[in-house]
C-alpha positions in Angstrom: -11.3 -6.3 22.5 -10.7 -9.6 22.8 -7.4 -11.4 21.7 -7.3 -13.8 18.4 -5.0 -16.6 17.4 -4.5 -15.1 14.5 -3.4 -11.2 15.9 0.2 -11.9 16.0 0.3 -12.7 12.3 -1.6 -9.5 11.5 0.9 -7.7 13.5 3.6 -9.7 12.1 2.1 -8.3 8.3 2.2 -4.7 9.3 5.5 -4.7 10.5 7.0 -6.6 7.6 4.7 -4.0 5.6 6.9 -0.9 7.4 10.1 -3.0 6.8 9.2 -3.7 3.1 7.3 -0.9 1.5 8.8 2.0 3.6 12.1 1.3 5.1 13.6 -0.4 2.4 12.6 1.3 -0.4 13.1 5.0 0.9 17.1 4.1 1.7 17.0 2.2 -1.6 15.8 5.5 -3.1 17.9 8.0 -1.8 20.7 5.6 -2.4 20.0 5.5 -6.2 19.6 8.9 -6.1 23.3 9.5 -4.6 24.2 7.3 -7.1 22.4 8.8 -9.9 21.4 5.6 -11.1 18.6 6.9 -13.4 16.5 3.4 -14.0 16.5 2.4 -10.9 15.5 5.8 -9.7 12.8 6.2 -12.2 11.3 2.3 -11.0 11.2 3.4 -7.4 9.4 6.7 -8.0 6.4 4.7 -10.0 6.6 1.8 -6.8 6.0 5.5 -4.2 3.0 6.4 -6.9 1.6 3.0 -6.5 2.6 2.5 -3.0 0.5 5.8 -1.6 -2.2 3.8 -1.8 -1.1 1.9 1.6 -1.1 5.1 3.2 -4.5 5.9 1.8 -5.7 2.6 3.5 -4.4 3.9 6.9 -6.8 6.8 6.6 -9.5 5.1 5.6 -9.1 1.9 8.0 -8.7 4.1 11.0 -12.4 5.9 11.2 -13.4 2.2 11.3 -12.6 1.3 15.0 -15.2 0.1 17.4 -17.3 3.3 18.7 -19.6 5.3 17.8 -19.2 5.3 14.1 -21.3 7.2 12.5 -22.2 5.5 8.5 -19.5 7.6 6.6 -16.7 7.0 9.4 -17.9 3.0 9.1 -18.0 3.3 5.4 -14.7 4.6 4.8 -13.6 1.3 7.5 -15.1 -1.0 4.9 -13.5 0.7 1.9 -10.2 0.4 3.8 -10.3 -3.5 3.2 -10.9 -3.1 -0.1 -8.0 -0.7 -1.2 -5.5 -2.7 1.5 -6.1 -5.6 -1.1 -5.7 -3.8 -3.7 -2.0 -2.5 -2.8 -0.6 -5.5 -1.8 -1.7 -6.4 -5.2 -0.6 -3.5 -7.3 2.6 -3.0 -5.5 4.3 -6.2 -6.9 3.1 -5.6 -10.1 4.5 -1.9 -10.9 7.5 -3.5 -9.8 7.9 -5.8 -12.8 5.5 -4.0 -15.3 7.8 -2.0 -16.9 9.6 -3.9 -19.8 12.2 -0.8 -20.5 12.9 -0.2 -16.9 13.6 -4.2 -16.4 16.2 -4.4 -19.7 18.1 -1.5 -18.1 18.0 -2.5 -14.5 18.7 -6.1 -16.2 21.2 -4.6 -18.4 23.4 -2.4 -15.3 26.7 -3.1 -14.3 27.5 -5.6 -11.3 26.5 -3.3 -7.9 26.1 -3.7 -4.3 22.8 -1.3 -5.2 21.7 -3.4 -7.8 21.6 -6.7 -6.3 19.3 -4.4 -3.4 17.1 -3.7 -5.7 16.8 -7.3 -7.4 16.4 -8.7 -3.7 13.8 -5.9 -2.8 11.9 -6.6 -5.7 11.4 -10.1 -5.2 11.1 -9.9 -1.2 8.2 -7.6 -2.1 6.4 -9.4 -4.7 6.4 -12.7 -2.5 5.5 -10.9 0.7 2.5 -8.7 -1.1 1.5 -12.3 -2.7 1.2 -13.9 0.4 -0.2 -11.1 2.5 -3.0 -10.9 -0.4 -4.2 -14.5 0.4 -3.9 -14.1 3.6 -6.1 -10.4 3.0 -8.8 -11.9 1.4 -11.0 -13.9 3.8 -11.4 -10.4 5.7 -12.7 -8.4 2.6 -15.5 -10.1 4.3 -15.2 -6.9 6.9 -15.9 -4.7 3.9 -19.7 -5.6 3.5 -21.5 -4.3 6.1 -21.0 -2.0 9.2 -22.1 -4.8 11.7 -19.3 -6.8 10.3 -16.6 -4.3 10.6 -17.5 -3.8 14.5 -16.5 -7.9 14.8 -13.2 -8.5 16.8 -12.2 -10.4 13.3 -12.2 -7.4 11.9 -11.3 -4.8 14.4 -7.9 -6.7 15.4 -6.8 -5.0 11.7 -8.1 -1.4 12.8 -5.2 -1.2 15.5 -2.0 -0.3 14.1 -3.8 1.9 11.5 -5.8 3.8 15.1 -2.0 3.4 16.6 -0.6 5.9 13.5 -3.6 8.1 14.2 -3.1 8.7 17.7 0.8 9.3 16.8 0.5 11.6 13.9 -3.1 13.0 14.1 -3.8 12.5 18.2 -6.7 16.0 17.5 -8.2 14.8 14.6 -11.7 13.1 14.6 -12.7 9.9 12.8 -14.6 12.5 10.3 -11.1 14.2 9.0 -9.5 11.1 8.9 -11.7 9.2 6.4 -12.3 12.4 4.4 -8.5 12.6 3.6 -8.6 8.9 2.9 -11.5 9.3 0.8 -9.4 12.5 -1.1 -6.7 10.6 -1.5 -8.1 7.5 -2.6 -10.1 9.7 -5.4 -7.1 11.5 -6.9 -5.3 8.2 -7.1 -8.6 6.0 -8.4 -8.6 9.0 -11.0 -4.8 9.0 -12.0 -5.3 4.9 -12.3 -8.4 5.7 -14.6 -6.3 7.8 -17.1 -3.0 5.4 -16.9 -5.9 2.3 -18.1 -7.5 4.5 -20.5 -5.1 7.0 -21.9 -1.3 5.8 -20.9 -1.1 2.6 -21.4 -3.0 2.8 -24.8 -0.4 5.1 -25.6 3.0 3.6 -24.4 2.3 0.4 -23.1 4.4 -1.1 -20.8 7.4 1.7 -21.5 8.1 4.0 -17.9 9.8 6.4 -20.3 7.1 9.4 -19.4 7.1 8.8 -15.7 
């Protein structure tokens, strides 16, 4: 595939996407965890709810790459550009969304842990704001299969193929976007009942999760 001028940035975005939504948070949670800091905690297990749906897009994105797709491996590509959107859109938002969770993070005693967490949560929100931008010229990969096979849109389909080959080298484009396709409709369902049922119900208040 031929290089773009833009293929360093997307690089760039993935890796500041592992720094961000992975790396940081999981030391950030184990550390509130050690600490038994109980708000904090409860935020960062409703931003790995939210967050899964990166993970989801890594399935879904992989089956996309440049062969011989067959219409469900190609579909689930073009889905993949959809729900990457999507995250980088929810993520910042479940991170501020909770007006309980923010008085008592807000309310917490001076800690090394809590400025973290302040930092995180705005390092996030403007990262996911600016990768969103960024994200949405290419939604333009998600409407058709003969777009998705353009290097514009392929050059996205490589680190998502890279995770493949390192955690699923065996498995066929099928499997993968099946299990993107499972886990996008387990979390589209549990995002249905939070709009309709939850948040009717307790608003913005974390205190069930």
């Amino acid at each position: 595939m031929e290089d773009l001028w833009f293929q360093p940035f997307i690089w760039t975005d993935y890796r500041l996407a592992v720094l961000f939504t992975v790396i940081i948070p999981l030391i950030l949670t184990i550390w509130a965890l050690m600490k038994q800091v109980d708000a904090i905690g409860r935020l960062l297990i409703i931003y790995w709810r939210v967050a899964s749906l990166l993970l989801i897009t890594v399935y879904l994105l992989a089956p996309g790459w440049v062969g011989e797709n067959t219409p469900f491996e190609a579909f689930c590509g073009q889905i993949g550009f959809i729900t990457g959107l999507a995250a980088r859109i929810l993520i910042p938002v479940s991170l501020w969304f909770w007006v309980d969770l923010n008085d008592e993070i807000k309310d917490l005693p001076w800690s090394f842990l809590k400025l973290m967490v302040t930092s995180w949560r705005w390092a996030v929100t403007v990262y996911g704001s600016i990768s969103a931008i960024v994200h949405v010229p290419f939604l333009s990969c998600a409407m058709s299969g003969s777009t998705l096979e353009t290097p514009f849109c392929q050059v996205w389909l490589q680190a998502p193929v890279g995770y493949w080959s390192m955690v699923h080298g065996d498995a066929t484009p099928g499997f993968m976007g099946f299990m993107g396709l499972l886990g996008l409709s387990i979390y589209v369902l549990y995002f249905a009942y939070f709009l309709l049922v939850r948040l009717g119900k307790q608003g913005r208040s974390a205190l069930e999760h």
